[in-house]
C-alpha positions in Angstrom: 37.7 -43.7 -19.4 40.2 -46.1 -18.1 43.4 -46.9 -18.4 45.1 -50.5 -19.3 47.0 -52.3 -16.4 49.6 -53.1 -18.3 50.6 -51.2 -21.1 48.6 -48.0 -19.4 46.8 -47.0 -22.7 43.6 -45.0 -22.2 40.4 -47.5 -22.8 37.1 -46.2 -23.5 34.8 -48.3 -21.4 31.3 -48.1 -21.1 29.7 -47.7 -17.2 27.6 -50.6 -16.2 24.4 -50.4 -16.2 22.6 -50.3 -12.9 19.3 -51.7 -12.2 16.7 -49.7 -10.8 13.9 -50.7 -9.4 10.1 -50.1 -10.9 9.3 -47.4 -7.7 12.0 -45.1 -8.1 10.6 -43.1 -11.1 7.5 -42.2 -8.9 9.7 -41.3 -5.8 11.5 -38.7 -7.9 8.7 -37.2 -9.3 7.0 -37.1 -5.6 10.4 -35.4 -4.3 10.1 -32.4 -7.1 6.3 -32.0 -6.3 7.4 -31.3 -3.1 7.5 -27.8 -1.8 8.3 -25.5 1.1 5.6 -24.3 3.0 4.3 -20.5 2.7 6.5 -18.0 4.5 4.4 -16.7 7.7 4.2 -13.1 8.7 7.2 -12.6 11.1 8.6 -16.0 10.9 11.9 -14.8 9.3 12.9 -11.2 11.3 14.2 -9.0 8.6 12.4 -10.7 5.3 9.7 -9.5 4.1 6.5 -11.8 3.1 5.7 -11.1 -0.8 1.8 -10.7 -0.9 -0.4 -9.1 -3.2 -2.0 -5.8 -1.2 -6.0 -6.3 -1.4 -6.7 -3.8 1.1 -4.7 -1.3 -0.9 -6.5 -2.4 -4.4 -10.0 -2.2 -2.4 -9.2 1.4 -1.6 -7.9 2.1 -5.4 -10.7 0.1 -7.0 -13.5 2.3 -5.1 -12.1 5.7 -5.8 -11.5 5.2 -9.0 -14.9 3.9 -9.7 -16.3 6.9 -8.2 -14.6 9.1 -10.5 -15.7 7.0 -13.0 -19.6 7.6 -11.7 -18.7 11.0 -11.9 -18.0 11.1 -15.1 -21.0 10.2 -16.5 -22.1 13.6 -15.8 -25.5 12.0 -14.0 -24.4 12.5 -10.4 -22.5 15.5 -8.9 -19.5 15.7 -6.7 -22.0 16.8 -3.7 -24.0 13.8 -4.3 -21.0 11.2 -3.9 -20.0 13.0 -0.7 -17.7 15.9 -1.5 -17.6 18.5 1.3 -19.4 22.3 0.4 -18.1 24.7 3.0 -21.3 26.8 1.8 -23.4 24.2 2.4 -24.2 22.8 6.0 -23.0 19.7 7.0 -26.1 19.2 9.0 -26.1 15.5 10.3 -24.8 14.2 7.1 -21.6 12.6 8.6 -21.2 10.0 6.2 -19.6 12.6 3.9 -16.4 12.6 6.1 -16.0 8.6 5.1 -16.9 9.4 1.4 -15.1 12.8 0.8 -11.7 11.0 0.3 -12.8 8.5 -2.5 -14.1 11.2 -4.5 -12.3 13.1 -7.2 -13.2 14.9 -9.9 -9.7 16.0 -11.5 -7.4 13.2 -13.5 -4.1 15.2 -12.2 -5.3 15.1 -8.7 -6.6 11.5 -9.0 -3.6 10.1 -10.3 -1.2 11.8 -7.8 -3.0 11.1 -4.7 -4.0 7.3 -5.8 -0.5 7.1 -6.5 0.4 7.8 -3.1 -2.3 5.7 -1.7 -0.9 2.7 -3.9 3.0 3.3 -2.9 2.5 3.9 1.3 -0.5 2.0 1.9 1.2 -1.2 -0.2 4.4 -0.6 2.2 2.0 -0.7 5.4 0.0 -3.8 4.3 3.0 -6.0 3.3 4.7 -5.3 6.6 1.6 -5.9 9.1 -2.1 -7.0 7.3 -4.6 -5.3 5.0 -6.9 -3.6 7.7 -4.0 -1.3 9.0 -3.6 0.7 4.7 -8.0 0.5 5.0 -8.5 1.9 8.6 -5.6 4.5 8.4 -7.3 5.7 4.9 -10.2 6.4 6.2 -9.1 7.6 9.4 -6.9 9.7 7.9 -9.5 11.2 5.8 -12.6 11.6 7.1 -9.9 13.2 10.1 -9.0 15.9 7.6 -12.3 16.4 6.6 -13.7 16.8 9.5 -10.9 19.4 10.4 -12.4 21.0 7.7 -15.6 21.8 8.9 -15.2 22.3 12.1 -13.1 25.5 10.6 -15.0 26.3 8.0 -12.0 26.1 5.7 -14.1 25.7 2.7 -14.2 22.7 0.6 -12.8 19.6 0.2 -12.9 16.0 -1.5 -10.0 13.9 -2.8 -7.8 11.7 -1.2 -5.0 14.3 -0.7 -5.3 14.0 3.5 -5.8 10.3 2.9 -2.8 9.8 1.1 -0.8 12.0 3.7 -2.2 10.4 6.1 -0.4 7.0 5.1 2.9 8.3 4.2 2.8 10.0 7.6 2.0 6.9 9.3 4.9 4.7 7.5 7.2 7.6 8.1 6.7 7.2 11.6 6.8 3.9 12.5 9.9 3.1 10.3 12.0 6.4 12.0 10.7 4.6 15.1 11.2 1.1 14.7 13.7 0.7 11.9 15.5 4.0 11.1 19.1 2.0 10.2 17.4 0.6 7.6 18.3 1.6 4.0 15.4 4.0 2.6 15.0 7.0 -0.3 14.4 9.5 2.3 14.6 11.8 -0.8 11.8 10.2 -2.0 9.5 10.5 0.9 10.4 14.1 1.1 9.6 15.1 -2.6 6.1 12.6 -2.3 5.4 15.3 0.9 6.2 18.2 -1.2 4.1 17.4 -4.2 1.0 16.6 -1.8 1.1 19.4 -0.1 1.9 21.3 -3.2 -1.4 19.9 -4.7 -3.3 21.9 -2.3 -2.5 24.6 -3.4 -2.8 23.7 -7.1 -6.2 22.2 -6.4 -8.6 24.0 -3.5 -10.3 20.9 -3.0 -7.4 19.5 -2.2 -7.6 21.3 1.1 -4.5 22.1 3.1 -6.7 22.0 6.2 -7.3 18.7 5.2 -4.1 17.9 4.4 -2.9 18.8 7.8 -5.3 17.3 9.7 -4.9 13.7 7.8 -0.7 13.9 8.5 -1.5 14.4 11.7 -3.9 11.7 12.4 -1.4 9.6 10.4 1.6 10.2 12.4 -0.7 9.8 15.6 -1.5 5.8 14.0 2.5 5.5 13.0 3.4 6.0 16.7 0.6 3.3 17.7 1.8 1.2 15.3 5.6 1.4 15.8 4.3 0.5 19.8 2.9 -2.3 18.3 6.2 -3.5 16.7 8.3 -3.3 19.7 
């Protein structure tokens, strides 16, 4: 719109066309192609880097398909590695490693996976996939071995495991970022019902339990050392 400059009535007008040359259609479409680069691991303090958590799947993906083994009825839970305190250990330490990916209850499966899947996601995304994998199995075969070297009975689950993780987290973030907003209500009640299943489920060992918190808060103080 414009306006007459003499009589100062509104005139529609049509805008020129401009010319533009043949390239320009291909240098817009190469400017929206164009993308920002992958955030890096610590490259923005503060923000965290959105990956997916394969270390944390691993672990999942082999427990549960142990309890799926074990659910064929063709194998026994002493024949995928689950602790008998009646029965020697003898120089079978590879039990200790495979203990915690065994399970042989839904209920106890589901709440100690779920665990696993929550803490050891929330330790992966902040440093890499080998710190949720060696803590696991640390954490475990630590609680299992506890275990036996009591006599406490049996054991099998990934109860210390899970403990183990959420310890470890717990740790590191009262040591490294304790301003930072957090369900502490939540970590509490996830502590209560895992120490709660030992007691609903004996193989769910509150020796083992114990022992993998313990390891786990041992590998939160290492890694909140590691942060600073």
């Amino acid at each position: 719109m414009t306006e007459c400059q003499y009589c100062g009535q509104r005139i529609r007008k049509r805008a020129p066309k401009i010319e533009r040359g043949e390239d320009e259609p291909r240098q817009r479409r190469q400017r929206r192609q164009r993308s920002l680069p992958k955030l890096k691991r610590g490259e923005i303090p503060g923000i965290r880097v959105d990956t997916r958590p394969y270390g944390t799947m691993a672990l999942l993906l082999v427990a549960l398909s142990g309890t799926v083994v074990w659910s064929t009825g063709r194998v026994t839970v002493h024949d995928l590695g689950g602790i008998y305190g009646a029965i020697p250990l003898g120089g079978e330490w590879w039990r200790l490693v495979a203990a915690p990916f065994v399970h042989d209850n839904a209920g106890y499966a589901f709440i100690a996976l779920l665990a696993v899947g929550v803490f050891g996601t929330a330790l992966e995304r902040r440093f890499n996939w080998f710190v949720p994998v060696a803590l696991f199995i640390a954490c475990g075969a630590a609680g299992c071995a506890l275990v036996v070297g009591l006599d406490a009975g049996n054991t099998w689950g990934a109860n210390g495991a899970a403990l183990g993780l959420l310890a470890a987290w717990t740790v590191e973030w009262r040591l490294t970022r304790n301003d930072d907003e957090t369900d502490r209500i939540g970590l509490w009640v996830f502590a209560a019902v895992l120490f709660g299943l030992s007691a609903a489920w004996p193989p769910a060992n509150i020796v083992a339990a114990v022992g993998g918190a313990a390891a786990g808060a041992l590998g939160g103080f290492a890694l909140a050392q590691r942060s600073r």
